[in-house]
C-alpha positions as CSV (number, residue, x, y, z in Angstrom):
1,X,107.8,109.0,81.6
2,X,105.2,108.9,84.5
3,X,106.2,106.6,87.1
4,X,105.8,105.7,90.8
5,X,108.9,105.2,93.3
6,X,107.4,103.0,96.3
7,X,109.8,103.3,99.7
8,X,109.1,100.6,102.7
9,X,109.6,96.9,103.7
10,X,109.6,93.9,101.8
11,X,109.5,90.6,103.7
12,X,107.8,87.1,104.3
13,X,104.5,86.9,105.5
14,X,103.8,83.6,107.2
15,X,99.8,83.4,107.4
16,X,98.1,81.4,110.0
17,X,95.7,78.2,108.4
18,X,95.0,74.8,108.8
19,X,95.5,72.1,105.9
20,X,94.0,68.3,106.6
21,X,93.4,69.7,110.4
22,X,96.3,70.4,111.1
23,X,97.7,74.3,111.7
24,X,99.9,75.4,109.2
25,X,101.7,78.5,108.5
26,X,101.5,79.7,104.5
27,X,104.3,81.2,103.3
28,X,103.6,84.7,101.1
29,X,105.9,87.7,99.6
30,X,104.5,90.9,101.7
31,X,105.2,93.6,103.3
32,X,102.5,96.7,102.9
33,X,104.4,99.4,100.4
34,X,105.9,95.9,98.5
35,X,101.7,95.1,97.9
36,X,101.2,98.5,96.8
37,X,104.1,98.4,93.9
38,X,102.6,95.7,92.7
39,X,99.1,96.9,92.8
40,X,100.2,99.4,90.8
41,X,102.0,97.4,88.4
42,X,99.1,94.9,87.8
43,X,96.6,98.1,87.6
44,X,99.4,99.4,84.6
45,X,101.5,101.8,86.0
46,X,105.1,101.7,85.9
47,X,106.4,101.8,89.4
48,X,109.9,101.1,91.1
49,X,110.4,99.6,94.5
50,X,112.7,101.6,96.8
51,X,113.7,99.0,99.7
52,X,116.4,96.7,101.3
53,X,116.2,93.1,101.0
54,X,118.1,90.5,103.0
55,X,121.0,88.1,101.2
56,X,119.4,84.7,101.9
57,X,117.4,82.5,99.4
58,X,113.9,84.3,100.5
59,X,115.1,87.7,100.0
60,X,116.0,86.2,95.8
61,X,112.3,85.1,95.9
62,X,111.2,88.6,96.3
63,X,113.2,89.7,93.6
64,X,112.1,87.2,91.1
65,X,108.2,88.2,92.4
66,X,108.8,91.6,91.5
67,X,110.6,91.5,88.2
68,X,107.4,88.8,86.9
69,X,104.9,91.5,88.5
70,X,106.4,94.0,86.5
71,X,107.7,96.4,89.5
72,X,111.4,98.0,88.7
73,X,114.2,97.1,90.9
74,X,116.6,99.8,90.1
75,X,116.1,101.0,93.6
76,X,116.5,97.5,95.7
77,X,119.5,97.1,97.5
78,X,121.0,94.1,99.3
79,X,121.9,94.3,102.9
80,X,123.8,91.2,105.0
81,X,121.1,90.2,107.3
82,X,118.5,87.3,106.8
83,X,114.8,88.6,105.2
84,X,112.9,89.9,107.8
85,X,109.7,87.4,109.0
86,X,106.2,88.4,109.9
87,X,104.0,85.8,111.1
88,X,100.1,86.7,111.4
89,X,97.1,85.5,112.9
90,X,93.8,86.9,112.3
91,X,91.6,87.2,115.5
92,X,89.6,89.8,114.2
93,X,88.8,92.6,111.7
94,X,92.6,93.3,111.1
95,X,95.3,90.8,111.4
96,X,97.7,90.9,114.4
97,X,101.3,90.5,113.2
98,X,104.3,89.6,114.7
99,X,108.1,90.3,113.6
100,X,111.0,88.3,113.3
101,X,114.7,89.8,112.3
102,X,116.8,91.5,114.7
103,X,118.0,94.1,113.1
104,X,115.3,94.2,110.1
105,X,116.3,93.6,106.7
106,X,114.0,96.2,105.5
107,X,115.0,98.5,108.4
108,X,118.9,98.8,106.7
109,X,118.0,101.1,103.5
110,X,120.9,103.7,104.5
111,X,120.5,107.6,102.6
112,X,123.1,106.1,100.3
113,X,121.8,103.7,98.5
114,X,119.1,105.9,97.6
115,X,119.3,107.1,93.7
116,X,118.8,110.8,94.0
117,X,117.5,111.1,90.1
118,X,115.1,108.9,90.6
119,X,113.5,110.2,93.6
120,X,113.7,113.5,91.9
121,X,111.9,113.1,89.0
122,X,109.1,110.5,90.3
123,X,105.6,111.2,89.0
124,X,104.6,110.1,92.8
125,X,106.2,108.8,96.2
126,X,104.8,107.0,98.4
127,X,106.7,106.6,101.9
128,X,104.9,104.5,105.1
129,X,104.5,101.9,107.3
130,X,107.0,100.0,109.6
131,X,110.0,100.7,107.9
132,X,109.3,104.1,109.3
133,X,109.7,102.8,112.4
134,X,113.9,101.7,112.0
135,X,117.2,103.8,111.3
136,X,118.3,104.3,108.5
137,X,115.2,103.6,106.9
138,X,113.9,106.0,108.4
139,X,116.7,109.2,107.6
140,X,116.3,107.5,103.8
141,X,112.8,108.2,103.5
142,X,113.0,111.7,104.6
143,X,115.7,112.2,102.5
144,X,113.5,110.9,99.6
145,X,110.6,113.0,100.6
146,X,112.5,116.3,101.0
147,X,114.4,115.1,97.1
148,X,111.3,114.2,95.3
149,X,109.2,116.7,92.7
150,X,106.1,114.8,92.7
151,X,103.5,114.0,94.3
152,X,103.3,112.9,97.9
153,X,102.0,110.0,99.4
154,X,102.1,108.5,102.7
155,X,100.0,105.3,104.8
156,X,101.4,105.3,108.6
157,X,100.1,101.4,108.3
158,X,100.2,100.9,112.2
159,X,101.2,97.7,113.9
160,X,100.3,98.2,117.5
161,X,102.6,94.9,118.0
162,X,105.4,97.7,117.4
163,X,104.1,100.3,119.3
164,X,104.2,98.8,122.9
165,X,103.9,101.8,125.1
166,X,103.2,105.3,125.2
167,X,106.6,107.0,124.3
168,X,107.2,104.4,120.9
169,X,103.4,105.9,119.9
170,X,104.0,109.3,120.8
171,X,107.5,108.9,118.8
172,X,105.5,107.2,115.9
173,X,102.9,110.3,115.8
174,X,105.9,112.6,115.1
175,X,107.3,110.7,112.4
176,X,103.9,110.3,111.0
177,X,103.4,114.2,111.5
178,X,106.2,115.1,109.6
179,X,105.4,113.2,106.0
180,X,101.7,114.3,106.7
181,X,102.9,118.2,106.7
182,X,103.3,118.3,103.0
183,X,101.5,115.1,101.8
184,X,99.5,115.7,98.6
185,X,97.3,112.2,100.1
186,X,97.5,109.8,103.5
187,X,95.5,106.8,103.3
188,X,95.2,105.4,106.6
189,X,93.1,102.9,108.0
190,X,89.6,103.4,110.1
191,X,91.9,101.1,113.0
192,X,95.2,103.4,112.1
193,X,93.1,106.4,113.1
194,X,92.1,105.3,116.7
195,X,95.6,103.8,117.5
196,X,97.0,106.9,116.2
197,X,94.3,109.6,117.5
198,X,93.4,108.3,120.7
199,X,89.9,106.6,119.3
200,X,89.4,109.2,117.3
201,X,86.8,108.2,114.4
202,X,87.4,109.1,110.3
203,X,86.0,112.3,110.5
204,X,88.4,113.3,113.6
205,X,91.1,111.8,112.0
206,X,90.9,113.4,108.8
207,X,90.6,117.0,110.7
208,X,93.4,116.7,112.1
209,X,95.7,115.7,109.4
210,X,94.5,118.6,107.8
211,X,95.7,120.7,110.5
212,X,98.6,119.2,110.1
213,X,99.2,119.7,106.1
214,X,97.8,116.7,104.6
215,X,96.0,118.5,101.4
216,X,93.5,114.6,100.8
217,X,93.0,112.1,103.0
218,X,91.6,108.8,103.0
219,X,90.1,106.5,105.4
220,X,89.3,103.4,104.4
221,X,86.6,101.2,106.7
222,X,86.5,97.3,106.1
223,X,83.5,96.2,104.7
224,X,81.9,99.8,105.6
225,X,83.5,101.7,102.7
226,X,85.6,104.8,103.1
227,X,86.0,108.3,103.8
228,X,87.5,111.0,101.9
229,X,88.4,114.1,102.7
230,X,89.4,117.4,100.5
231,X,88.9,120.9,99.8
232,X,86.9,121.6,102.8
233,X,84.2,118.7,101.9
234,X,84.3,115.1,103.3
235,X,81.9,112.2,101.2
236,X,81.9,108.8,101.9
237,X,81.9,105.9,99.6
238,X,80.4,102.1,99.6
239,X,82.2,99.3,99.5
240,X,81.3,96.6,97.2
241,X,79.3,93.5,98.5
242,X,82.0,90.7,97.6
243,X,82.7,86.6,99.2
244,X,85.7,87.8,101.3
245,X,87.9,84.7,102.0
246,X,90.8,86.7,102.8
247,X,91.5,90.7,103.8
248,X,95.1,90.6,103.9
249,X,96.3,93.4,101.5
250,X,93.0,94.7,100.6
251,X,93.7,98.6,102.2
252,X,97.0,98.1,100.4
253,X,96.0,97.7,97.0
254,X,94.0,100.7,97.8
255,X,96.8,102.7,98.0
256,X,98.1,100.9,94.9
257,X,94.5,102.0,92.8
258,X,94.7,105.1,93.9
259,X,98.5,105.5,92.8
260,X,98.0,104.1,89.8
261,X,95.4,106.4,88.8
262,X,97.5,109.4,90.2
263,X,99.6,108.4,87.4
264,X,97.0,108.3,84.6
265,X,95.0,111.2,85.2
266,X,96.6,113.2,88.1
267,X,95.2,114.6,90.7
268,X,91.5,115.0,91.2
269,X,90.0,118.8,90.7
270,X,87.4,118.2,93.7
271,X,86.1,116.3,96.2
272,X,84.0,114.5,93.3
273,X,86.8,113.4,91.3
274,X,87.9,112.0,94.5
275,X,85.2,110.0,94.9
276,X,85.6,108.5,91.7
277,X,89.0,107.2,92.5
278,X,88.4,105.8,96.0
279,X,84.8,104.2,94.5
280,X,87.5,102.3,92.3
281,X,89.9,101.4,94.5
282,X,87.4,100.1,96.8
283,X,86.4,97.5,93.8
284,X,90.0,96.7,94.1
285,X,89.7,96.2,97.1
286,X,86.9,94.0,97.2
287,X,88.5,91.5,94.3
288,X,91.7,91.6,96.5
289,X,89.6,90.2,99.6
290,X,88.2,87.2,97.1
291,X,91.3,85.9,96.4
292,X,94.0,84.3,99.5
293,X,97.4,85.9,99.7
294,X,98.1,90.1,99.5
295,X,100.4,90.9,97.1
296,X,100.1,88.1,95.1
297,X,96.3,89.0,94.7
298,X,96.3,92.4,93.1
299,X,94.5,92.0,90.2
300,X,94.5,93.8,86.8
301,X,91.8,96.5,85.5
302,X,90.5,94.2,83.1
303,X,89.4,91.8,85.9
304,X,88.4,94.5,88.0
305,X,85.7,95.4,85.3
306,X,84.8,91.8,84.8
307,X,84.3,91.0,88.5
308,X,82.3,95.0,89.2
309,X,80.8,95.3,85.6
């Protein structure tokens, strides 16, 4: 059986709004490799979440949202420390998020828990964003991405909020250095790139996770599209026109399309068949942004072809 194993954080996004005029905070599952499992799952693959969740009420909510989503749980574990919060407020182009939990409940995946077999015989892995950034989390993902046999896929996901200075970025870099040396495809945000890079733009970015190993990458651009990157040839792709009412998840459930399609055909012969893929996941993408609320927002393929038809 083909199937994804997703590694990373799953948590409670609180989301700035307003309701009758007043400021409110909406309370929504997240947590960036938790939105990709289940924009796989709604997109038809068969996918199993690889994660830590806390032992309070919130961190039961996640599990019931995952088991109706159709994402496996063989690979969740329960750790004694409240579900992590992450409250957000958008300012600009990307949201600006802030962390609550000390330690992480996400950050407590420990090597053991992990179910070697699993790992092992994965169609694809994807490892990334902040639980990268916490031991043993950390040690458990690289244990996973040393273990697996399939394909390898990473997203650093950067939250400057948790890169305050100079030495936690340059740390950050060599963690994200490592997975990129023998990722089959990083996706990584247009904003990830100069955070990570220095400013550096898609082109710059993708270059250098070449050098580093990275076989594809992708860089996706907000309303301006995306890069990608492969073979020696870069091509860029348009993003649908859509009535964006809310971004949050939208370079997720990327990830998620292009995962999910991994799994259906494998991977693309050229820089064409890339194209293909990422043109799709930007429709994704783009029905994600119409609709308020990340993860629960992922939408299916058959309303993907309604909405882009």
């Amino acid at each position: 059986m083909r199937y994804a194993v997703v590694l990373g954080e799953a948590l409670i996004d609180l989301l700035d709004g307003e309701c009758d005029g007043e400021p409110v905070y909406r309370q929504v599952i997240g947590g960036a490799p938790l939105n990709v499992a289940v924009g796989v799952a709604r997109l038809g693959g068969t996918v199993e979440f690889a994660g830590a969740l806390g032992d309070d009420a919130l961190a039961e909510r996640i599990r019931r949202f995952l088991r109706t989503a159709g994402v496996g749980d063989r690979a969740l574990t329960t750790v004694a420390a409240p579900t992590t919060l992450a409250v957000a407020t958008f300012t600009g182009a990307e949201p600006d998020f802030r962390f609550y939990g000390d330690p992480p409940s996400y950050g407590l995946l420990d090597p053991a828990h992990l179910d070697a077999r699993l790992i092992a015989d994965a169609t694809v892995l994807y490892c990334g964003s902040i639980a990268l950034l916490t031991e043993p989390t950390l040690t458990a993902a690289r244990q996973a991405w040393a273990g697996t046999g399939g394909l390898r896929v990473f997203d650093p996901n950067v939250r400057p909020r948790l890169l305050p200075d100079a030495a936690s970025l340059a740390a950050y870099r060599q963690v994200v250095a490592g997975f990129a040396a023998t990722a089959d495809l990083v996706k990584l945000s247009a904003a990830d790139a100069e955070v990570l890079y220095d400013g550096a733009d898609p082109v710059a970015a993708a270059a250098l996770l070449h050098d580093l190993g990275t076989a594809t990458v992708v860089v996706t651009r907000g309303a301006a599209g995306a890069l990608v990157s492969a073979g020696g040839d870069v091509a860029t792709i348009d993003a649908p026109t859509v009535a964006a009412v809310d971004a949050t998840g939208a370079g997720d459930s990327v990830m998620g399309a292009l995962i999910a399609e991994l799994l259906d055909t494998g991977m693309p012969a050229d820089t064409a068949g890339w194209a293909d893929r990422v043109g799709f996941a930007l429709r994704v993408a783009g029905l994600v942004c119409e609709s308020p609320g990340g993860a629960v927002a992922m939408p299916t393929r058959a309303a993907v072809a309604a909405r882009f038809s």
